[in-house]
C-alpha positions as a Markdown table, in Angstrom:
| # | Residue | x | y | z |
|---|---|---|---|---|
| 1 | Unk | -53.4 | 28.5 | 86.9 |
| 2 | Unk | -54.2 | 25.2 | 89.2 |
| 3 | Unk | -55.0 | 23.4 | 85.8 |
| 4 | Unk | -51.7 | 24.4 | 83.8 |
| 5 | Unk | -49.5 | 23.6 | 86.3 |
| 6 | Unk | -51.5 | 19.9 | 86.4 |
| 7 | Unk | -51.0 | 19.4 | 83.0 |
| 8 | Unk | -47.6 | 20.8 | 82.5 |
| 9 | Unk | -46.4 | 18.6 | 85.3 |
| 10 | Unk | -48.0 | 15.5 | 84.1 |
| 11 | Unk | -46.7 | 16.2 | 80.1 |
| 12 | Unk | -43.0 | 15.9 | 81.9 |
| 13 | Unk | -44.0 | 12.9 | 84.2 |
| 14 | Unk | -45.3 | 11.0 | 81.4 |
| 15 | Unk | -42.3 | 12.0 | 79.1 |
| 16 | Unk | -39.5 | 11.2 | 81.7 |
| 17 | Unk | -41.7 | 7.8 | 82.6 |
| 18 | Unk | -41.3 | 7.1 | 78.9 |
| 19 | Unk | -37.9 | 7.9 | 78.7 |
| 20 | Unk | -37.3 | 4.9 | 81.7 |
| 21 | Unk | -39.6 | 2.8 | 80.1 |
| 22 | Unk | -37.3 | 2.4 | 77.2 |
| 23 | Unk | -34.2 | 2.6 | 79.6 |
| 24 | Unk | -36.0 | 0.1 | 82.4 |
| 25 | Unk | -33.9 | -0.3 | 85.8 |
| 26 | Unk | -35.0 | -1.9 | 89.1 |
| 27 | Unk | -38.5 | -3.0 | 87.6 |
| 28 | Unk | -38.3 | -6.0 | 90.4 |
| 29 | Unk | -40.9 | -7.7 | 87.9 |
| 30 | Unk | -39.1 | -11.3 | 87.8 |
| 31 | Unk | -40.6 | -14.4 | 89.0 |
| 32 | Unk | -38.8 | -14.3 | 92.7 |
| 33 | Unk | -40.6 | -10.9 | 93.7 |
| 34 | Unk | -43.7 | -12.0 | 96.1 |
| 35 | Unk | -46.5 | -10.0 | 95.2 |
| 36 | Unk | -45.8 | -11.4 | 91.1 |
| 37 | Unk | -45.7 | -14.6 | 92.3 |
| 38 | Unk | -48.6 | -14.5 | 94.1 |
| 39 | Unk | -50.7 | -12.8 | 91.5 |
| 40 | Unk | -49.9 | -15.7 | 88.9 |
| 41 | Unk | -51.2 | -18.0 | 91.5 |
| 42 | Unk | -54.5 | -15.8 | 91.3 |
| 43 | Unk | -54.5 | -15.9 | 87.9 |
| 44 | Unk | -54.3 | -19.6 | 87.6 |
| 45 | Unk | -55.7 | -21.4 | 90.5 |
| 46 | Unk | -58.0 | -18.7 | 91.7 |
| 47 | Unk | -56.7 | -18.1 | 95.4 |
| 48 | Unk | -53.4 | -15.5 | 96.4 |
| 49 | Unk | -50.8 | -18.1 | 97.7 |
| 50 | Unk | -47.2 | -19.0 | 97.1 |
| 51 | Unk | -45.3 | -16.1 | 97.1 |
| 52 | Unk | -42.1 | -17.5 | 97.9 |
| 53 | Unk | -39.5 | -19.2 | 94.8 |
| 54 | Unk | -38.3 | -22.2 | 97.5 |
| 55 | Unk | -41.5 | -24.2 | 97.4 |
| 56 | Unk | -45.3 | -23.7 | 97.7 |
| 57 | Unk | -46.8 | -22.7 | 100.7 |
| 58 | Unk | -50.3 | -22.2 | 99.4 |
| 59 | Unk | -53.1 | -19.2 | 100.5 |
| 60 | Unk | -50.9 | -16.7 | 101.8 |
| 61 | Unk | -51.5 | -12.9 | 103.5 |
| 62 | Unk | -47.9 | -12.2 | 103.7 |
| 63 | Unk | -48.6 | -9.1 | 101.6 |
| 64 | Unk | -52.0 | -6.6 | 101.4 |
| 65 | Unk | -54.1 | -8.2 | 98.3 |
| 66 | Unk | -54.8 | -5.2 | 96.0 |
| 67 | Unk | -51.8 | -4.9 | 94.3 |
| 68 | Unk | -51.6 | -8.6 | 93.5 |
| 69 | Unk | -55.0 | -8.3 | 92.4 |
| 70 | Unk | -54.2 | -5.9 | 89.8 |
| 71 | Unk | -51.0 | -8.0 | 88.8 |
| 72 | Unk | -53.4 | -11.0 | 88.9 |
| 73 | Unk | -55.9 | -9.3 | 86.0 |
| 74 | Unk | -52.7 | -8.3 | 84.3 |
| 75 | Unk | -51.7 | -11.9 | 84.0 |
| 76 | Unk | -55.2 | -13.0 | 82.7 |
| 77 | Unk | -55.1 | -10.6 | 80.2 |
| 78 | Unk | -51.8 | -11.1 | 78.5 |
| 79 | Unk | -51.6 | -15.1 | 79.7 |
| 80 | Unk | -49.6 | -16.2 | 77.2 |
| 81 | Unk | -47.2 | -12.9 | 76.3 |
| 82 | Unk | -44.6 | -11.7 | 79.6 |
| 83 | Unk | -43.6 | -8.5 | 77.6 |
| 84 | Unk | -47.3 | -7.4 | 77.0 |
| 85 | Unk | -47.7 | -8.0 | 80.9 |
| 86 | Unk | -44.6 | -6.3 | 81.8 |
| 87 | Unk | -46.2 | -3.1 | 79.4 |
| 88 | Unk | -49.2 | -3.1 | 81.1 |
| 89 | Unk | -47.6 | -2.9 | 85.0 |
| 90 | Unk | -45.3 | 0.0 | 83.6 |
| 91 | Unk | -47.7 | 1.8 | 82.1 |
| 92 | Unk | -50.0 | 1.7 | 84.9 |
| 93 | Unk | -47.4 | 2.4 | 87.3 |
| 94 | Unk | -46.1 | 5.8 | 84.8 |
| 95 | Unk | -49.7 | 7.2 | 84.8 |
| 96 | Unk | -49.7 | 6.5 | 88.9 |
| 97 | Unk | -46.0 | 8.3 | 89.0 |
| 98 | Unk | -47.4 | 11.5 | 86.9 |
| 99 | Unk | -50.7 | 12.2 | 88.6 |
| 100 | Unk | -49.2 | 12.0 | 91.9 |
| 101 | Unk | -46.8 | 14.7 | 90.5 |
| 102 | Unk | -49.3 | 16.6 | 89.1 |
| 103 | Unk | -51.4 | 16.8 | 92.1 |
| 104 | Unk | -48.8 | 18.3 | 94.0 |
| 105 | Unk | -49.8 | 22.1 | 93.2 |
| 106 | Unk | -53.5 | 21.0 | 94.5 |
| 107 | Unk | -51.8 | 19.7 | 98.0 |
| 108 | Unk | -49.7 | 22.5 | 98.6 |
| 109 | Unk | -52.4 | 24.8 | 98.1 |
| 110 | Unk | -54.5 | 22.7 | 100.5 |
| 111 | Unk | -51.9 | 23.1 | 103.0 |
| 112 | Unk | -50.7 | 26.5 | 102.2 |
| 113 | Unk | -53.0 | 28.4 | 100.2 |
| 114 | Unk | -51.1 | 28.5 | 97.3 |
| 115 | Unk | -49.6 | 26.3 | 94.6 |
| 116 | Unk | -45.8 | 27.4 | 94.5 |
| 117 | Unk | -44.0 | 24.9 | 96.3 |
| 118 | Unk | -46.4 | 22.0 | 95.2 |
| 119 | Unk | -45.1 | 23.4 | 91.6 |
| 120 | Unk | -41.4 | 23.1 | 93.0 |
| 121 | Unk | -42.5 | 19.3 | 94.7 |
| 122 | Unk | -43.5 | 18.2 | 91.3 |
| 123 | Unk | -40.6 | 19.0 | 89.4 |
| 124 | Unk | -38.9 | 16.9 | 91.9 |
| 125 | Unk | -41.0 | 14.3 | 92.1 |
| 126 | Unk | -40.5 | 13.6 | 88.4 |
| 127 | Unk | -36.9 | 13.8 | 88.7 |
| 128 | Unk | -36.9 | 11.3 | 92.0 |
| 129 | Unk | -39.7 | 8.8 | 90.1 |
| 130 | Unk | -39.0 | 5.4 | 89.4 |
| 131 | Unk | -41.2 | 2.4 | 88.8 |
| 132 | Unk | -40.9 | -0.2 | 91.5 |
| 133 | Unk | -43.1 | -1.9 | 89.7 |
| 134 | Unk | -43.1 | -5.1 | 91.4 |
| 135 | Unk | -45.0 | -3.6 | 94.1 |
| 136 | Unk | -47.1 | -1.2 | 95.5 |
| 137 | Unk | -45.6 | 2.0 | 96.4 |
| 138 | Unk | -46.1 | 4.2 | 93.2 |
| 139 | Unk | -49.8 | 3.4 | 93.9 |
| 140 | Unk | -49.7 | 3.5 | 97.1 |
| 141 | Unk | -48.4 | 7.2 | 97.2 |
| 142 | Unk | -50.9 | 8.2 | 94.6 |
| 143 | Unk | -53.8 | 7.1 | 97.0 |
| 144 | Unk | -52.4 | 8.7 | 99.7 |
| 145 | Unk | -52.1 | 12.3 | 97.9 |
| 146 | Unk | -55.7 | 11.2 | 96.4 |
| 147 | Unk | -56.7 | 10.9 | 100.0 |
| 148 | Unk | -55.8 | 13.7 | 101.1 |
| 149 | Unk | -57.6 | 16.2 | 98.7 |
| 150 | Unk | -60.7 | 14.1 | 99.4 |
| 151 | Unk | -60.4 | 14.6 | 102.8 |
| 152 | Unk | -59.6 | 18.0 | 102.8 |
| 153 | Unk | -63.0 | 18.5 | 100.9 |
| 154 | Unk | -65.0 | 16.0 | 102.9 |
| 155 | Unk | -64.1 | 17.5 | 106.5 |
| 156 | Unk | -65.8 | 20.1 | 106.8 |
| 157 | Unk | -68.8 | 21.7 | 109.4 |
| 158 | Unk | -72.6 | 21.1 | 108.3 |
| 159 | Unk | -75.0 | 18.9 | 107.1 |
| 160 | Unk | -74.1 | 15.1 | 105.7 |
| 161 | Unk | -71.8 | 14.6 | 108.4 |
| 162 | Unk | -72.6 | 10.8 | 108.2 |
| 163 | Unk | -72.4 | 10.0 | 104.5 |
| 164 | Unk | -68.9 | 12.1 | 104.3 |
| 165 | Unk | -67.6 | 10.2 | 107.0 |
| 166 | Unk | -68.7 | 6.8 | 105.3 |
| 167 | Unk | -66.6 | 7.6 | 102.5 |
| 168 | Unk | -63.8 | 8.5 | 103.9 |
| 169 | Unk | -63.4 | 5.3 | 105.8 |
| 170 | Unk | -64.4 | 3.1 | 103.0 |
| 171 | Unk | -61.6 | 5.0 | 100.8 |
| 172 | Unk | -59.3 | 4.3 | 103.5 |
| 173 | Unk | -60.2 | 0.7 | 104.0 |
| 174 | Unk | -59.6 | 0.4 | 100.3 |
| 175 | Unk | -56.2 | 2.3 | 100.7 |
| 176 | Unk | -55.7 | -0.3 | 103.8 |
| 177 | Unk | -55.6 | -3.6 | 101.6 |
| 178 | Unk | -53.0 | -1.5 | 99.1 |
| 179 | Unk | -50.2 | -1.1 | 101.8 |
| 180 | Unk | -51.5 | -1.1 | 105.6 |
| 181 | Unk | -49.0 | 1.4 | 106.2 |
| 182 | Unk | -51.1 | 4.4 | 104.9 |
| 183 | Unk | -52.8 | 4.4 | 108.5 |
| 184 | Unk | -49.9 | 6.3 | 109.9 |
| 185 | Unk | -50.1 | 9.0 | 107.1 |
| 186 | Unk | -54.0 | 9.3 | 106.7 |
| 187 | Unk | -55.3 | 9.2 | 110.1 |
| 188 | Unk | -53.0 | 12.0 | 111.8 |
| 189 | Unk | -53.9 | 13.7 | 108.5 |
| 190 | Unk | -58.0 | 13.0 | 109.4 |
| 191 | Unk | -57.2 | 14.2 | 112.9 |
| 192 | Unk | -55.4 | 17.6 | 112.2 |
| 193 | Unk | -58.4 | 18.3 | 109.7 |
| 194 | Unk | -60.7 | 18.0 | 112.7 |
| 195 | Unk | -58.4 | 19.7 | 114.4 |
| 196 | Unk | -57.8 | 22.7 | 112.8 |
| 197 | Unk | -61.4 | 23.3 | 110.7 |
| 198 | Unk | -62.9 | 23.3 | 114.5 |
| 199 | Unk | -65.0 | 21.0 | 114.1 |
| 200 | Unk | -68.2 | 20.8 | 116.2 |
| 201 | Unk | -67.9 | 17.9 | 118.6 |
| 202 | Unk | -71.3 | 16.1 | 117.4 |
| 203 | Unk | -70.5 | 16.5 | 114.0 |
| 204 | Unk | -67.2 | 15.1 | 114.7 |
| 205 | Unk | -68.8 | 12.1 | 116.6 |
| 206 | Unk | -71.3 | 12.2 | 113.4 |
| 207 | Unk | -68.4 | 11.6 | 110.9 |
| 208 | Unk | -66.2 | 8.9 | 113.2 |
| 209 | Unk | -68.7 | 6.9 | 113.7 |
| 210 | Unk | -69.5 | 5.8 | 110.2 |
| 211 | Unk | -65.7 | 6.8 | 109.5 |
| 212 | Unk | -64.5 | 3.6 | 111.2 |
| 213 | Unk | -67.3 | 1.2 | 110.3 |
| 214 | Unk | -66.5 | 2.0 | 107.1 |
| 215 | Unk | -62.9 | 0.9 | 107.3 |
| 216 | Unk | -64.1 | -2.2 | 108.7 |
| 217 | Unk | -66.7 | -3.0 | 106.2 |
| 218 | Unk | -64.0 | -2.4 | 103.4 |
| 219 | Unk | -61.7 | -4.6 | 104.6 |
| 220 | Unk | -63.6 | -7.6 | 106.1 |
| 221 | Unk | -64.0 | -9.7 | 103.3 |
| 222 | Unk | -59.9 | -10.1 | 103.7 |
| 223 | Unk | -60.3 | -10.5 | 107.3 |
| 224 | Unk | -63.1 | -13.6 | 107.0 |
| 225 | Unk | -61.0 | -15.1 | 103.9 |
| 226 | Unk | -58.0 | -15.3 | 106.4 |
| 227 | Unk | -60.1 | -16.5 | 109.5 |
| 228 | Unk | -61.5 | -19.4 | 107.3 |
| 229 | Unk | -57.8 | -20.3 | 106.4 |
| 230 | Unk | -56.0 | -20.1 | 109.4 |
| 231 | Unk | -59.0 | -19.9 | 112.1 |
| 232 | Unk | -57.4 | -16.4 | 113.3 |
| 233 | Unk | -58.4 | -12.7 | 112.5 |
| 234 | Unk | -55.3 | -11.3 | 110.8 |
| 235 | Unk | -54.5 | -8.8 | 108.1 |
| 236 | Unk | -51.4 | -9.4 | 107.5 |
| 237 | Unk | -48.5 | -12.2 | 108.3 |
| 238 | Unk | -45.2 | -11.1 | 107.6 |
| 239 | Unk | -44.3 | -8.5 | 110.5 |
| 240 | Unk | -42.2 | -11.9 | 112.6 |
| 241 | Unk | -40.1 | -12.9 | 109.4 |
| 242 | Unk | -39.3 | -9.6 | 108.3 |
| 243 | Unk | -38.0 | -8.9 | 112.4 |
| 244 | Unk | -37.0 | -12.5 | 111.8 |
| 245 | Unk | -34.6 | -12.0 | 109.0 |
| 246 | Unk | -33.7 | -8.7 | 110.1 |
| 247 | Unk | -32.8 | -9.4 | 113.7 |
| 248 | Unk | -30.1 | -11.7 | 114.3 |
| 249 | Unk | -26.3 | -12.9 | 114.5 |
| 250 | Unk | -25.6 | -12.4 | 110.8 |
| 251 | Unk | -28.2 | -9.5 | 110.4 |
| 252 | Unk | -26.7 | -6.5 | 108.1 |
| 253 | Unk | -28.3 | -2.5 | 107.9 |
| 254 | Unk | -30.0 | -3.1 | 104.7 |
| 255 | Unk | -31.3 | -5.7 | 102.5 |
| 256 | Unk | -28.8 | -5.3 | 99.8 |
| 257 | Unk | -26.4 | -6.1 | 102.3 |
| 258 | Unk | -28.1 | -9.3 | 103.6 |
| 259 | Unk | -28.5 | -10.4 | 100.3 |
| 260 | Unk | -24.3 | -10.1 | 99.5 |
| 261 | Unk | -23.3 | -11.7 | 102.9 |
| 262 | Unk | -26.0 | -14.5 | 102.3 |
| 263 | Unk | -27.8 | -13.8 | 105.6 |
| 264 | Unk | -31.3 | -13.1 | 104.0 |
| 265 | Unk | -30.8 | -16.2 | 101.6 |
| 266 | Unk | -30.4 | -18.2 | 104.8 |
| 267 | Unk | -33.1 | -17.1 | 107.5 |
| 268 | Unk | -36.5 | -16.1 | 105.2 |
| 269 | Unk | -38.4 | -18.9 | 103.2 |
| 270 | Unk | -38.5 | -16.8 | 100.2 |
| 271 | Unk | -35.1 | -18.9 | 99.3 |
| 272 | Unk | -34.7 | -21.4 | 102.2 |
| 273 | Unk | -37.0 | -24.4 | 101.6 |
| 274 | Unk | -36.2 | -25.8 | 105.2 |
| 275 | Unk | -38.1 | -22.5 | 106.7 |
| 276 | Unk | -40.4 | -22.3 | 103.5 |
| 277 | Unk | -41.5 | -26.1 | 105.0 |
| 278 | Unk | -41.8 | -25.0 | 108.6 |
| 279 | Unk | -44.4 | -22.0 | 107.7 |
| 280 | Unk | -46.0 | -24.8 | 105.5 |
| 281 | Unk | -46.7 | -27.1 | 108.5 |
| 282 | Unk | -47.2 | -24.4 | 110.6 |
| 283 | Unk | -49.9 | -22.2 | 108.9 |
| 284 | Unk | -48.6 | -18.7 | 108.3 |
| 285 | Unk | -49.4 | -17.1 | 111.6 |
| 286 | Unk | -48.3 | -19.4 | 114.1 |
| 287 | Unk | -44.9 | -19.1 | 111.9 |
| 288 | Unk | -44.9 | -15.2 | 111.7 |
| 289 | Unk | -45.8 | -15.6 | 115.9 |
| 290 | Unk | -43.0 | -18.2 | 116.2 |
| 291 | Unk | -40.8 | -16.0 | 114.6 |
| 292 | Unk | -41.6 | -12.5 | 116.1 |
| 293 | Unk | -40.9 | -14.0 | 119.1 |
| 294 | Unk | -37.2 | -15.2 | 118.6 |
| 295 | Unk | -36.8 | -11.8 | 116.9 |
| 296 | Unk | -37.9 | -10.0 | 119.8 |
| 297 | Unk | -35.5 | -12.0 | 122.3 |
| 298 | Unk | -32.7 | -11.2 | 120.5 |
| 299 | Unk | -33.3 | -7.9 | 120.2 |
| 300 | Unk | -33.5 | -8.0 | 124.1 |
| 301 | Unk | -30.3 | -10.0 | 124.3 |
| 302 | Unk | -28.3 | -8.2 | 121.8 |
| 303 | Unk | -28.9 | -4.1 | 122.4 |
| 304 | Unk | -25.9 | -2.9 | 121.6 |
| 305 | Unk | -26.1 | -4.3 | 118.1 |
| 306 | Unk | -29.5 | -4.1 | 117.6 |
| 307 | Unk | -28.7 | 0.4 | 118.6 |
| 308 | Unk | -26.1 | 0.0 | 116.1 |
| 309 | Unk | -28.3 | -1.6 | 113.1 |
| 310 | Unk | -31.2 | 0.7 | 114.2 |
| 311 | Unk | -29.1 | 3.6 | 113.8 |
| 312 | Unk | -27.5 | 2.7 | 110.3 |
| 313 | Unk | -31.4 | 2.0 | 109.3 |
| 314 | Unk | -32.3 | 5.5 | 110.3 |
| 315 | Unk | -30.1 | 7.0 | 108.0 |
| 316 | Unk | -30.6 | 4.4 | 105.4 |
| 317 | Unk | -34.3 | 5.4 | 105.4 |
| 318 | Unk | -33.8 | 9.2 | 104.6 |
| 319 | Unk | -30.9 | 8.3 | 102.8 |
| 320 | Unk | -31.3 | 4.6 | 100.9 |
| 321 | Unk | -28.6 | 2.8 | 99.6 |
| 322 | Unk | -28.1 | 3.3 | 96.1 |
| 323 | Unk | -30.0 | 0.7 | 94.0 |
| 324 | Unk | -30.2 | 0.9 | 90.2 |
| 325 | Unk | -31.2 | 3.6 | 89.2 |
| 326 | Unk | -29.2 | 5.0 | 91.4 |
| 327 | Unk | -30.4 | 8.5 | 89.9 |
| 328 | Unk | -33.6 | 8.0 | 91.3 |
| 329 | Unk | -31.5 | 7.2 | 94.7 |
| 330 | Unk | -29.1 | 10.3 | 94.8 |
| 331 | Unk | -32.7 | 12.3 | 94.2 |
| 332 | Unk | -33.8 | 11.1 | 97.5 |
| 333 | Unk | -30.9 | 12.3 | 99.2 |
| 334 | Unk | -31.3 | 15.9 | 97.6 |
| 335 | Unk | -34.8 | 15.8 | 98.7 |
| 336 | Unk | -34.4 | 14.7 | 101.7 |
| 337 | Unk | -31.6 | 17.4 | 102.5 |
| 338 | Unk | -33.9 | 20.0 | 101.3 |
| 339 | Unk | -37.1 | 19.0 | 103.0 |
| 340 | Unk | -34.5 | 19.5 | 106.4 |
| 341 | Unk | -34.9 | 23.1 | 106.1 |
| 342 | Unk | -38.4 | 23.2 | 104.8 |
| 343 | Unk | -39.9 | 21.5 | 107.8 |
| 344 | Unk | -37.6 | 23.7 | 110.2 |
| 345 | Unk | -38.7 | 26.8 | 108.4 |
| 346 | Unk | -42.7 | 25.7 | 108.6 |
| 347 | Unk | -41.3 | 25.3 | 112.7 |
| 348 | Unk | -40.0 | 28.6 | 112.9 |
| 349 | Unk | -43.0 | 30.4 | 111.1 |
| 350 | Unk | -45.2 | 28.9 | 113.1 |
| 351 | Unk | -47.5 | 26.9 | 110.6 |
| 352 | Unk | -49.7 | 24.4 | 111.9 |
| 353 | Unk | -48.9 | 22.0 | 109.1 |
| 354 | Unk | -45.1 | 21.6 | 110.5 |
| 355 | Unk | -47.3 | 19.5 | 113.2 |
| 356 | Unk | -48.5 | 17.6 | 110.6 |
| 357 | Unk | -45.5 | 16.5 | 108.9 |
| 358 | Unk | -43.6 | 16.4 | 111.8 |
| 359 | Unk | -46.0 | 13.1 | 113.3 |
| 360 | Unk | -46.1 | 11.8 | 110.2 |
| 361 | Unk | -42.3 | 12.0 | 109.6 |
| 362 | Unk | -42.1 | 10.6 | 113.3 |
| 363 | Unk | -44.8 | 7.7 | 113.1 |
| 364 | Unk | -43.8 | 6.3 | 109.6 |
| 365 | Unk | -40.3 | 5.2 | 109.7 |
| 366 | Unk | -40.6 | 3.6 | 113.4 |
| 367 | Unk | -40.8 | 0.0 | 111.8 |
| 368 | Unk | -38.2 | 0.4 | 109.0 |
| 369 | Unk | -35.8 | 1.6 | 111.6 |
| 370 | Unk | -35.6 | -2.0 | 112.9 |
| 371 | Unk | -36.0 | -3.8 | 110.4 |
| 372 | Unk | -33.4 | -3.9 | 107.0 |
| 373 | Unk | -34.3 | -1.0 | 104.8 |
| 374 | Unk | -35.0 | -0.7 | 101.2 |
| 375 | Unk | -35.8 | 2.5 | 99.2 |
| 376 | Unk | -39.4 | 1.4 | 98.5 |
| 377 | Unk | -40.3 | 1.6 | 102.4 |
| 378 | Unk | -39.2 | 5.6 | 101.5 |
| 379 | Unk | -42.0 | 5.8 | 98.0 |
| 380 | Unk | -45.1 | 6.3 | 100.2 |
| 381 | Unk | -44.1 | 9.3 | 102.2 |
| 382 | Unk | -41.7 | 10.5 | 99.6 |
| 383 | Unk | -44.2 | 13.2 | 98.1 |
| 384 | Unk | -44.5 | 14.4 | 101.5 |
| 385 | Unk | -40.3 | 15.3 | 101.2 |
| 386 | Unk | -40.9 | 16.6 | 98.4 |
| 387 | Unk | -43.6 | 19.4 | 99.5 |
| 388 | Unk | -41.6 | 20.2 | 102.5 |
| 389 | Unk | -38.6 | 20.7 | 100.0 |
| 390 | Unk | -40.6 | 22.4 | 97.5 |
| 391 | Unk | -41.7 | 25.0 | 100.3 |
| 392 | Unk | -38.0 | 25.6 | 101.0 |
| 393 | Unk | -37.0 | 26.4 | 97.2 |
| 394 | Unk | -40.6 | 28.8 | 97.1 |
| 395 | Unk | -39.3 | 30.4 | 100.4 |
| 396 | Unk | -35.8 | 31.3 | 99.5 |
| 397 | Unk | -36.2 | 34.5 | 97.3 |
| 398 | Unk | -38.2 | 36.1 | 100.0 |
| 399 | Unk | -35.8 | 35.0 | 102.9 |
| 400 | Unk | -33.1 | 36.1 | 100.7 |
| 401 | Unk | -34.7 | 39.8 | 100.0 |
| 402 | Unk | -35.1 | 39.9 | 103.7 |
| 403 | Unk | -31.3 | 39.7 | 104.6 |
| 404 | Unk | -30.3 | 42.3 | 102.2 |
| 405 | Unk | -33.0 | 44.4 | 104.0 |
């Protein structure tokens, strides 16, 4: 059964991800996108760097590096030929879209103990996919449903406590330099596994322990190539532009809207040389610091605007402006108005899982709620949507037979 479903689903993935790639919208492949730019500046002078179209800034860590990496060895294969590059990132983003479909049935029965409303979550999935090929998310949701089926089989009581946890933190330190946000998705994931498979509190200690040395050991080659840059221990250097450009006296809701007004163009060094210089000069940390901290004060000074942005970003999160392919957009909506229900009706039942997705629904959105929102910042935990959806659609015959009881 488990395998039909898996291959059914991933036939209509792969069709429908055809089906855009020869009707492509929103690929955000062009040579202003950041992570592009900085994987040509892999490709051809060896380092990530200058990810901004107003000048170069050199070695950056504005974004996590995998992703660029694997637009990097896209470049060097296809160095002379954009449209055989642009194949390759589409078709490597389609296969990413349809397994993490496919793999729904296998999650749902993981948290349910059976496949139905994974089923249902695929079907949507499909319909909600779109590329976003320009930067991590399709991946970045595929690792994190990959995750959790590992996880699910590698916490559990007995022997070989150690090893299991060791590869589970080295998976997630791999997940890490993909999109740092899968933390607050895998770990409360990692914690209600431990949770709710009892397990023994040595062999818990027994899996931590290498758990989180793994995570480090995974992502400390990043950590010393940015300490030898910039003489500091970062990960990543973007959190004070994107308060920066999101927090201010011309600041809109969402990018889009920034982008219209002219607001966005003016404050972020992706388009303004002036502050493109200034994170030059000042390497990019001291820059980010600089400009966390003038975020931050007018947040303070302004908090009746900034409740008024914060509260259009909440809704813009479950419910992003459209942006081409606005099909893909309206999808989100229906999912999101269906994955309402679901989560209230795991509440009402009782199901431990609603605790699950109800932290994770919490946690996630916290730092897109103040800063301005796009529909990618939705892709990694969309899946999740979808499942709670999917176990609504499963749920209604039975609620319905019960009424006319």
């Amino acid at each position: 059964m488990k395998y039909k479903c898996f291959f059914a689903l991933l036939a209509a993935s792969l069709a429908f991800g055809a089906y855009q790639y020869f009707h492509p919208q929103g690929l955000s492949l062009g040579p202003g996108n950041e992570m592009v730019k900085e994987a040509r500046t892999l490709a051809h002078e060896g380092t990530i760097g200058d990810p901004f179209r107003s000048m170069n800034t050199g070695p950056t860590a504005t974004n996590p590096p995998l992703y660029p990496i694997f637009l990097a060895f896209c470049v060097w294969l296809y160095p002379s030929s954009s449209f055989h590059f642009i194949t390759a990132v589409l078709m490597a983003n389609l296969i990413a879209n349809a397994l993490a479909a496919a793999l729904l049935p296998q999650v749902s029965t993981v948290l349910w103990g059976r496949p139905t409303p994974g089923i249902a979550a695929g079907v949507l999935s499909i319909a909600a996919s779109q590329f976003m090929a320009g930067w991590d998310v399709n991946f970045t949701q595929l690792g994190l449903i990959l995750f959790f089926l590992g996880m699910a089989r590698l916490v559990v009581t007995g022997v070989n406590a150690t090893w299991r946890g060791a590869l589970a933190g080295l998976t997630l330190g791999v997940l890490f330099l993909m999109n740092q946000v899968v933390l607050l998705v895998a770990l409360p994931w990692i914690v209600f596994l431990l949770v709710t498979r009892r397990f023994p509190p040595r062999e818990m200690l027994r899996f931590l322990v290498p758990f989180a040395l793994a995570v480090l050991l995974a992502i400390l080659p990043w950590i010393i190539r940015n300490y030898r840059i910039w003489g500091e221990f970062v990960t990543r250097t973007n959190l004070g532009i994107a308060l920066y450009t999101s927090n201010n006296d011309c600041a809109e809701p969402s990018l889009t809207q920034e982008l219209h007004s002219g607001c966005f163009v003016a404050m972020h060094p992706e388009s303004n040389a002036v502050e493109a210089a200034l994170l030059k000069s000042m390497g990019e940390p001291a820059y980010d610091r600089l400009r966390r901290d003038q975020a931050l004060a007018w947040m303070r000074a302004h908090p009746r605007r900034l409740l008024q942005l914060a509260l259009s970003r909440i809704a813009q999160f479950w419910f992003p402006v459209p942006t081409p392919p606005q099909r893909a957009t309206y999808l989100i909506w229906v999912i999101t108005l269906l994955s309402i229900p679901g989560f209230l009706l795991m509440l009402y039942r009782r199901l431990p899982v609603a605790a699950l997705f109800g932290v994770i629904f919490l946690l996630f959105p916290l730092l897109y709620y103040v800063v301005v929102s796009e529909e990618r910042y939705r892709l990694p935990i969309l899946w999740l949507s979808c499942l709670a959806a999917g176990y609504l659609l499963t749920a209604m015959p039975a609620l319905q037979t019960r009424r006319r009881v």
